[in-house]
C-alpha positions as CSV (number, residue, x, y, z in Angstrom):
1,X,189.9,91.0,13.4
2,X,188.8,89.4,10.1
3,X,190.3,86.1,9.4
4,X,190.7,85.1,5.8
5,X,188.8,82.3,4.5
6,X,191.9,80.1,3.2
7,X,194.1,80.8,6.1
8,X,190.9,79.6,8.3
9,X,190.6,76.3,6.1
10,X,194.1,75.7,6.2
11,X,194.3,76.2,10.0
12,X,191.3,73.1,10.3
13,X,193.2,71.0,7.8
14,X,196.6,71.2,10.0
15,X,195.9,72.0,13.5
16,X,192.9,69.6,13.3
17,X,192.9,67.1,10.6
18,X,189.4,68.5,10.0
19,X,188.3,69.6,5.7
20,X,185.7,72.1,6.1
21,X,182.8,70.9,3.5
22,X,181.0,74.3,3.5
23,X,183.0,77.9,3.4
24,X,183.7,79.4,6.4
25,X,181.1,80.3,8.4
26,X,183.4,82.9,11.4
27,X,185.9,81.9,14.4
28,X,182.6,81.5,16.6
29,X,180.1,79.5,14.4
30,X,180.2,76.1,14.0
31,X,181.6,74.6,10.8
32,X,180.7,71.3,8.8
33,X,183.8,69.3,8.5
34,X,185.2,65.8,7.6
35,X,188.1,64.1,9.5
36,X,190.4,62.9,7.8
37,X,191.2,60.2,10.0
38,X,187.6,58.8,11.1
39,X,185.7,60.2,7.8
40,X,183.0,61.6,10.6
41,X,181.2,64.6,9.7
42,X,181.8,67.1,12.5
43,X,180.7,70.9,13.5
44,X,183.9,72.6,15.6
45,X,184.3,76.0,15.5
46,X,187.6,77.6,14.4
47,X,188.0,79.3,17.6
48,X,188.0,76.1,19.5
49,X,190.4,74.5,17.1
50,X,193.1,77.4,17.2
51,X,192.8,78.2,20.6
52,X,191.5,75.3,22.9
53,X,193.5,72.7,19.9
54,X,190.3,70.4,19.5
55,X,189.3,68.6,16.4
56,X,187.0,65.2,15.7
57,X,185.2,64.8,18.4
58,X,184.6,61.1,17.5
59,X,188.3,60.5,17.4
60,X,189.1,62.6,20.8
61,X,190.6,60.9,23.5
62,X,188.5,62.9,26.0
63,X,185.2,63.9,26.3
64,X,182.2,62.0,25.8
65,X,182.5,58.9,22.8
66,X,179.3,58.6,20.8
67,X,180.7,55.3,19.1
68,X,181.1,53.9,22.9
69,X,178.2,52.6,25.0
70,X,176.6,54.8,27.0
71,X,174.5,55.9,29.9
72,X,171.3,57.9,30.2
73,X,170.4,59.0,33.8
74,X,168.2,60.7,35.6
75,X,169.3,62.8,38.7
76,X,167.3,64.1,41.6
77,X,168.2,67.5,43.6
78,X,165.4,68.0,46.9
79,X,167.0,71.4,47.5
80,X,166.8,72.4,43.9
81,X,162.9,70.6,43.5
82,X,164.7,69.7,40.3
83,X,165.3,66.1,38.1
84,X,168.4,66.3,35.7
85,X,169.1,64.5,32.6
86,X,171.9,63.3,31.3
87,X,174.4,61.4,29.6
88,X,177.9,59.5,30.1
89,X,179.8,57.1,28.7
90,X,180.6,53.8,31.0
91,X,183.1,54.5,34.1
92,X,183.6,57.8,34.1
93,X,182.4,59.0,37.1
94,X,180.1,61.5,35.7
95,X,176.6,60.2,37.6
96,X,179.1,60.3,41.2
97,X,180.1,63.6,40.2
98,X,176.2,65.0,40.5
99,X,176.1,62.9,43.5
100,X,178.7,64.8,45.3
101,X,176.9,67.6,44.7
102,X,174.2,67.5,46.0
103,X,172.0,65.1,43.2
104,X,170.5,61.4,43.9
105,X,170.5,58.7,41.5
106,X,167.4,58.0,40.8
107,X,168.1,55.2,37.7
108,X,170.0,54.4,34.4
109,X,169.7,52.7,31.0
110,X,172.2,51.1,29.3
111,X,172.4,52.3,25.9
112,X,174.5,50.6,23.0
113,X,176.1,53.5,21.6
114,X,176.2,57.2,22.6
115,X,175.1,58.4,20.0
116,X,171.6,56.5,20.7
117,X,172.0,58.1,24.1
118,X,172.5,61.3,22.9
119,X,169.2,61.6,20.4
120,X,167.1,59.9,23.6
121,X,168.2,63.2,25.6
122,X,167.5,65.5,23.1
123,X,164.2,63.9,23.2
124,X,163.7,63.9,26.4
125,X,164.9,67.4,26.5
126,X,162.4,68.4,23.8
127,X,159.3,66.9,25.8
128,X,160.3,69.1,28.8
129,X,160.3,72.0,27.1
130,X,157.4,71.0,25.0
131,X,154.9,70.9,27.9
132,X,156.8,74.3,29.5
133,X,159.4,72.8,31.6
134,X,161.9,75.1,31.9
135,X,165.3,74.9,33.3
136,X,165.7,74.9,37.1
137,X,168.3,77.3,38.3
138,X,170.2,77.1,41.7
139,X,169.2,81.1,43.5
140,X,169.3,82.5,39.9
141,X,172.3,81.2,39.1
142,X,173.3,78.4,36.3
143,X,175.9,75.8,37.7
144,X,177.0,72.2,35.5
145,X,174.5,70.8,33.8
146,X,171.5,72.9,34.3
147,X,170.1,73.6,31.1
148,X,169.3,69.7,31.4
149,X,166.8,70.0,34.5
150,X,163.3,70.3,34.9
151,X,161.2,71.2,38.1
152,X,160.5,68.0,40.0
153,X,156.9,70.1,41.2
154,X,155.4,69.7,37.8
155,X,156.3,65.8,37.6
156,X,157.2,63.1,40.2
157,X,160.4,61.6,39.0
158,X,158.4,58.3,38.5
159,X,156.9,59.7,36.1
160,X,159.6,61.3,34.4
161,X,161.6,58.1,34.2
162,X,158.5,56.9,32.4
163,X,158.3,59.4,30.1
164,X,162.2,58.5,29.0
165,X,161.3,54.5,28.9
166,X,158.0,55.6,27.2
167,X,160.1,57.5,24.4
168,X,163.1,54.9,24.1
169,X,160.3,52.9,23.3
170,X,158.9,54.5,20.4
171,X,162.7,55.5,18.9
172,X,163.1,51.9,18.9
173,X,159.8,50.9,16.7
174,X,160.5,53.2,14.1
175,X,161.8,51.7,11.6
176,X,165.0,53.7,9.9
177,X,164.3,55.2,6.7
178,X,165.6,53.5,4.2
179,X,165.7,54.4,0.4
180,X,164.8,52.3,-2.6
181,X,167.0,51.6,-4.9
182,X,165.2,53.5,-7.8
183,X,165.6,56.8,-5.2
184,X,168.6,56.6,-5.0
């Protein structure tokens, strides 16, 4: 089924408050919009919008709030031989959630915003797979959260949680780029 370019836009501008800033890209790829609420720039897909009914993600009422402060943790699994990284806002239950199954805390850091806590775990993420780190999977099998683990084996958690501390560290010396006013 093809899906018309307009009757895609309009179906971001009604169903989601969402203008697309690019032309449509297909139901399954994601798609640079503004909200007309928040002003964010966000990347849904159409298919989400018309069948799941999301929209800004920034303005959801679920999910996980990059404008909130936020958690970054690190998760322990001795069956698994596996640390997990990840991310949560405050109070929501997400770190006891690994815990029922099966994961150990093994500590947190309080970031400001999500979205500070979302770029350290990309970068944490990108180190791991950096030195070959892959992702650990339970019997061959992918379960919540996997594609954010790394074999405990190759690293002692200590050393992990180091790494992360190591690389908050060096986000938070460099400086933001800022342009001169003749560049601009």
């Amino acid at each position: 089924m093809v899906i018309d370019p307009k009757a895609a836009h309009d179906i971001m501008v009604s169903q989601a408050g969402l203008l697309p800033q690019v032309p449509y890209p297909g139901v399954r790829e994601r798609w640079e919009c503004r909200c007309q609420n928040c002003r964010s720039t966000v990347y849904p897909t159409l298919g989400s919008v018309s069948s799941r009914g999301t929209g800004c993600s920034e303005c959801a009422e679920y999910g996980f709030r990059r404008s909130k402060a936020a958690l970054l943790y690190l998760v322990t699994h001795e069956g698994l031989q596996a640390a997990k990284v990840g991310i949560c806002n405050l109070d929501t239950g997400r770190i006891e959630k690994h815990e029922r199954r099966g994961w150990t805390r093994y500590d947190v850091l309080a970031c400001k915003t999500g979205r500070d806590a979302e770029l350290l775990e990309k970068q944490v993420l990108a180190e791991w797979r950096s030195q070959g780190w892959r992702p650990v999977l339970d019997h061959g099998q992918p379960y919540d959260g996997w594609t954010e683990t790394a074999p405990l084996p190759s690293s002692s958690a200590d050393e992990l949680w180091q790494g992360i501390l190591d690389l908050k560290r060096l986000t938070e010396a460099v400086p933001p780029v800022t342009r001169s006013s003749h560049e601009r």
